[in-house]
C-alpha positions in Angstrom: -4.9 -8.6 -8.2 -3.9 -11.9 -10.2 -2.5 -14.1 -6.7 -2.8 -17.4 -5.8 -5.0 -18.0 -2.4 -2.8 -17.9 0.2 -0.6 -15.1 -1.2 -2.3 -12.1 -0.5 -1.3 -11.6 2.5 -0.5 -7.5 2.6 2.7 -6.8 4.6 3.1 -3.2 3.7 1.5 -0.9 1.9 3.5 2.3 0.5 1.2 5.3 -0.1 3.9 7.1 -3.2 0.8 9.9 -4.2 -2.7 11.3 -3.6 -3.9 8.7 -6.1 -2.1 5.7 -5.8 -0.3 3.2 -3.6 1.8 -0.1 -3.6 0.8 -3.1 -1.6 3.5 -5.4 -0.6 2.2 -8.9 -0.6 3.9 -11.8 1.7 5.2 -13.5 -1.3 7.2 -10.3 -1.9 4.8 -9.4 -4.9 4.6 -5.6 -5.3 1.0 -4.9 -6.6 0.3 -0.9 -7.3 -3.3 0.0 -7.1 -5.1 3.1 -7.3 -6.0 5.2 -4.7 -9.4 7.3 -3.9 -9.3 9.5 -0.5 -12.3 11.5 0.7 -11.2 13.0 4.0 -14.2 15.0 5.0 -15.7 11.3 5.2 -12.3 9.5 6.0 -13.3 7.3 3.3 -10.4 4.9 0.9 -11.2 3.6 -2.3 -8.8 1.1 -3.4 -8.4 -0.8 -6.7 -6.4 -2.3 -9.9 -6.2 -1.3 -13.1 -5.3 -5.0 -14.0 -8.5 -6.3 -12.1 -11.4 -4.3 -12.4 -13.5 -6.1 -10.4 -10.8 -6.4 -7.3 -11.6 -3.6 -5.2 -11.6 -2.5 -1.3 -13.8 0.5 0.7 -13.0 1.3 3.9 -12.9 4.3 6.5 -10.4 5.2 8.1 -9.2 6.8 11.2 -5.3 8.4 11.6 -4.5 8.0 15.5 -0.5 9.7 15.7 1.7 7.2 13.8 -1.3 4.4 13.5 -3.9 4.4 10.6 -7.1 2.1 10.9 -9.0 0.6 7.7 -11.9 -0.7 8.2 -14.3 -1.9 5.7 -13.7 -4.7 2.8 -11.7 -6.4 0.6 -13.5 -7.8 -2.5 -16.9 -8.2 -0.1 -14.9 -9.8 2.5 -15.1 -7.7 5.7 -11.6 -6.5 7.1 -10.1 -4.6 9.8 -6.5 -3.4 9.3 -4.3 -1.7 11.2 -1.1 0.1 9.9 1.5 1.8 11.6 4.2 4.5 9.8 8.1 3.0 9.6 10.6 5.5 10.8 11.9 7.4 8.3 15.3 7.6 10.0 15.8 4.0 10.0 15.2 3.7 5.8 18.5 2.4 3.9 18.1 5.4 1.4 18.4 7.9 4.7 20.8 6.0 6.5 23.2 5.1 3.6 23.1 7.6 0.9 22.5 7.3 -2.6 25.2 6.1 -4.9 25.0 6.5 -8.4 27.0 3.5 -10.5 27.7 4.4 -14.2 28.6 1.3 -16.5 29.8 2.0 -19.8 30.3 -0.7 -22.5 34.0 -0.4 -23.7 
């Protein structure tokens, strides 16, 4: 993950497969990273194909709508806490999907 100090800073963090998620960082950077699940030991393996050497473990714990990381980020211990956004209240679900076809004439 190629961010300046300061800017890493996750805000979200979109889980799209079994093998990969996007972090949202607070400067609005969208950095996708792979993903490694072991739930028989509620373990997370995170990393970057850009940065081989950035990299997070952690264990997790899923508590209703609340998932708990703990472990660390590039050897710096972390505790996270993440909580699921209401699918109900996402513009795709709320507004539709409009498709907008532009042909050069």
């Amino acid at each position: 993950m190629n961010v300046a100090p300061g800017q890493d800073r996750w805000t979200e963090m979109i889980f799209e497969m079994p093998s990969s998620a996007v972090v949202l960082l607070g400067d609005g950077t969208l950095d996708y990273v792979t993903l490694a699940l072991d739930a028989q030991r509620q373990t997370a393996a995170i990393g970057d194909t850009a940065d081989p050497a950035w990299k997070c473990d952690f264990v997790y714990q899923r508590t209703g709508s609340q998932l708990g990381l703990q472990g660390s980020i590039n050897g710096n211990t972390v505790t996270l806490k993440l909580h699921r956004l209401d699918d109900s209240k996402m513009r795709l679900t709320t507004r539709g999907f409009h498709w907008i076809n532009e042909y050069p004439f």
